[in-house]
MARGUTI-839822 format. One line per field, with one value per residue: residue number from 1; residue in one letter; x, z, y of N, C-alpha, C in turn. Coordinates in pm, whole numbers, plus 50000, padded with zeros to 5 digits. Example, Ala and Ser with C-alpha at 12.3 -4.5 7.8 and 13.67 -1.06 7.14 Angstrom:
<atoms>
nr: 1|2;
rest: A|S;
n.x: 51319|51285;
n.z: 50780|50708;
n.y: 49431|49775;
ca.x: 51230|51367;
ca.z: 50780|50714;
ca.y: 49550|49894;
c.x: 51320|51290;
c.z: 50780|50787;
c.y: 49670|50003;
</atoms>
This chain:
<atoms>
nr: 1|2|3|4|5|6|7|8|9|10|11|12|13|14|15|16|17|18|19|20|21|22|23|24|25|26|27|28|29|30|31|32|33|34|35|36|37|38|39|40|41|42|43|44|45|46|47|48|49|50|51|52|53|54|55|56|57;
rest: X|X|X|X|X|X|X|X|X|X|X|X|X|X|X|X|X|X|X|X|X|X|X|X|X|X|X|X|X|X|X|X|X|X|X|X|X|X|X|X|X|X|X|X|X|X|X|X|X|X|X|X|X|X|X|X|X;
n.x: 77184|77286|77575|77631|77584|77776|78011|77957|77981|78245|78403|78309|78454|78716|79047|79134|79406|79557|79604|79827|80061|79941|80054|80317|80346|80323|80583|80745|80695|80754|81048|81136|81108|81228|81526|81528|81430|81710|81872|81815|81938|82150|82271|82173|82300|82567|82565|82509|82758|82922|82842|82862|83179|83242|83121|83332|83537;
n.z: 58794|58792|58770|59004|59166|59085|59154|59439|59457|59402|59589|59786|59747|59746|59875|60160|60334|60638|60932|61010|60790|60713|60912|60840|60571|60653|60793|60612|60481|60609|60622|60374|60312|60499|60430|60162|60242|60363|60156|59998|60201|60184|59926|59922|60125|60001|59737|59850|59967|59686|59539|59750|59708|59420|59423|59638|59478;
n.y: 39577|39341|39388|39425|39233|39059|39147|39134|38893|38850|38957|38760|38580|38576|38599|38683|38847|38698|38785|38774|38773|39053|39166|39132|39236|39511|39552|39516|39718|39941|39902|39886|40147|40294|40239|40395|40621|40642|40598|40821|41034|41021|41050|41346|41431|41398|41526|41788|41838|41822|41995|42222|42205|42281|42532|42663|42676;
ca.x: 77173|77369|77692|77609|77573|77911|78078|77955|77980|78348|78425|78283|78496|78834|79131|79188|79501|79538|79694|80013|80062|79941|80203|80490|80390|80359|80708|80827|80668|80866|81152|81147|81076|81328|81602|81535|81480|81857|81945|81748|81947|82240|82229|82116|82456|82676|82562|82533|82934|82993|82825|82954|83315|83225|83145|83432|83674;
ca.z: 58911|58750|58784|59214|59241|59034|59263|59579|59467|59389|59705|59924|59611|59749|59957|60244|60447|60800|61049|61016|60659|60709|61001|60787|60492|60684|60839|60539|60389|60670|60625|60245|60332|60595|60335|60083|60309|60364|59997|59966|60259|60182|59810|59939|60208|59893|59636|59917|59961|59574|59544|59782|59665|59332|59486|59715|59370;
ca.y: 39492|39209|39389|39436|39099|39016|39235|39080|38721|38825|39000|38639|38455|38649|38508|38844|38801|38709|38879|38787|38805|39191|39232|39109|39323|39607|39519|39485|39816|40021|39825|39935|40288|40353|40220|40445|40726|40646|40605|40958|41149|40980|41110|41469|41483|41390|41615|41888|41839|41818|42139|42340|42170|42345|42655|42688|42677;
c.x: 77267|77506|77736|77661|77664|78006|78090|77973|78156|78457|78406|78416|78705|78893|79167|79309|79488|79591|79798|80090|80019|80015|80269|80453|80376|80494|80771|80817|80769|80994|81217|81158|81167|81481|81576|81532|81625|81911|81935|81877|82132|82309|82236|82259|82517|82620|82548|82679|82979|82934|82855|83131|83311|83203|83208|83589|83705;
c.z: 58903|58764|58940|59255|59174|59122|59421|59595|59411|59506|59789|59858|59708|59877|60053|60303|60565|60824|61045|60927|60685|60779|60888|60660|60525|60724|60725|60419|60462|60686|60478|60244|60400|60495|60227|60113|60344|60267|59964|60040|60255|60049|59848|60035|60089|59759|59696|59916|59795|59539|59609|59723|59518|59301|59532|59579|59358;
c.y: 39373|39203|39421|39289|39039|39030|39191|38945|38731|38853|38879|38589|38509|38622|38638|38751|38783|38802|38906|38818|38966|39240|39208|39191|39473|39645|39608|39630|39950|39957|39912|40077|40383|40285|40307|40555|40769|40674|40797|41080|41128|41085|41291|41520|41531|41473|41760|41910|41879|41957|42244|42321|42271|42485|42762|42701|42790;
</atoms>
């Protein structure tokens, strides 16, 4: 019982974000996401080319 009521007196005890603060790290999570999706397809062109280049010899 002692570790319920740790739990819930740490949960009141705890700083949540606003609103806005959860917009901007969502922003900032598709921001991150759609950049690396780039890095990814970017990556995936250029080793498509260097392999068929290797191919084509």
């Amino acid at each position: 019982m002692k570790t319920i009521k740790n739990i819930i007196t740490e949960l009141k005890s705890t700083k949540w974000p606003s609103k806005l603060e959860i917009l901007q790290m969502t922003i900032y999570t598709i921001i991150l996401c759609a950049v690396l999706a780039a890095i990814m397809v970017g990556l995936d062109l250029v080793l498509f080319k260097v392999r068929d280049w290797f191919l084509n010899i």
